[in-house]
C-alpha positions in Angstrom: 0.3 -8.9 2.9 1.8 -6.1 0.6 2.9 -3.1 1.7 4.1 -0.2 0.4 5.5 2.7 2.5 8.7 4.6 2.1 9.3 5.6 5.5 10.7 3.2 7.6 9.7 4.1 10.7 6.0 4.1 9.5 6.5 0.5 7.5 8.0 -1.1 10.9 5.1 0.2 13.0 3.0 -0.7 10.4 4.6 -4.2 10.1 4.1 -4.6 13.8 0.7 -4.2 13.9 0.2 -5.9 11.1 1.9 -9.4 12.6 -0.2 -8.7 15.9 -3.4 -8.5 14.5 -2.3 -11.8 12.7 -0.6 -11.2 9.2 1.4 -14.6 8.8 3.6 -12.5 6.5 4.4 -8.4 5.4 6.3 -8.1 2.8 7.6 -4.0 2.6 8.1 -2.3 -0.1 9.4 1.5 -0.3 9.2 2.0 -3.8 6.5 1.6 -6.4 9.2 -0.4 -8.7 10.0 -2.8 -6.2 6.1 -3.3 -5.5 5.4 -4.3 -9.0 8.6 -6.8 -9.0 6.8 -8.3 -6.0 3.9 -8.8 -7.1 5.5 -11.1 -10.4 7.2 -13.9 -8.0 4.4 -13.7 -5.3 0.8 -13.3 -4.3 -0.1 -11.4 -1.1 -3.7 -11.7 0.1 -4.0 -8.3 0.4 -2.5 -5.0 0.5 -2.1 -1.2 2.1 -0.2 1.2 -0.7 0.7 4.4 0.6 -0.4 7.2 -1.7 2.9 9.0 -2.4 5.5 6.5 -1.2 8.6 9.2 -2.1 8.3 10.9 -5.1 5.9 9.1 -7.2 2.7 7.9 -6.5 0.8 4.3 -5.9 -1.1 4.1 -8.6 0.9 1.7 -11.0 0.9 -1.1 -8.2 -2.8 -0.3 -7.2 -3.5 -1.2 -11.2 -2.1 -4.1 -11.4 -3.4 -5.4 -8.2 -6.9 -4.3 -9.6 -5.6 -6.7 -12.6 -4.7 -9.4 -10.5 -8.2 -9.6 -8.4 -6.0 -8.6 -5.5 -7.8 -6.4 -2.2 -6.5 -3.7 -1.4 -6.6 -0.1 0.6 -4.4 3.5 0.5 -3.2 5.1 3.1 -2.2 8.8 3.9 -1.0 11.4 5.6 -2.7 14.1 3.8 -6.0 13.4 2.6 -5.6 12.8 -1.4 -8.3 10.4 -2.0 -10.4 13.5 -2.9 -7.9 13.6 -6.0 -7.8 9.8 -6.7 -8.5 8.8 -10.6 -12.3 7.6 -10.8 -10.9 3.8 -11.2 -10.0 4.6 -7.4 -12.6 6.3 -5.8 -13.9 3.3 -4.6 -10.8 2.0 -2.8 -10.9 2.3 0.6 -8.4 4.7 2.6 -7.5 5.7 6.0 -5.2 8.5 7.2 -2.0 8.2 8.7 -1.9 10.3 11.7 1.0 13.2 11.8 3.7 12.4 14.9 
């Protein structure tokens, strides 16, 4: 699995669960950059792309994981699907709850 979170605390919790509930493998990204490098050398099954991982957002990974055939799902703290490009809308998303 792919995911991409800039804040470690979030993408070690995440991690966590994600290895309990039986992911064999999580690799973590924090930056949208490093994503896309990923995804040349290897194929997740699946991924969860925060929205606005630091200052730019998902978008450019969720593309090219719509190009590759790859599932995949946002997550946020704030609520932007409402603003998500039409191409998008359809993606799944869940919030991130607010410590």
């Amino acid at each position: 699995m792919l995911l991409v979170e800039n804040s470690l605390i979030i993408a070690l919790a995440a991690k966590d669960i994600l290895t309990r509930l039986g992911a064999d493998e999580v690799l973590t990204y924090a930056t949208v950059q490093g994503a896309i490098d990923a995804l040349e050398r290897t194929r997740p099954s699946d991924a969860i792309l925060d929205i606005n991982p630091g200052d730019m957002n998902s978008l450019p990974v969720a593309n090219r994981l719509m190009e590759l055939g790859m599932p995949f799902i946002f997550a946020s703290g704030y609520g932007e699907q409402a603003h998500m490009p039409q191409d998008h809308r359809h993606v799944g998303s869940f919030r991130i709850p607010h410590g």
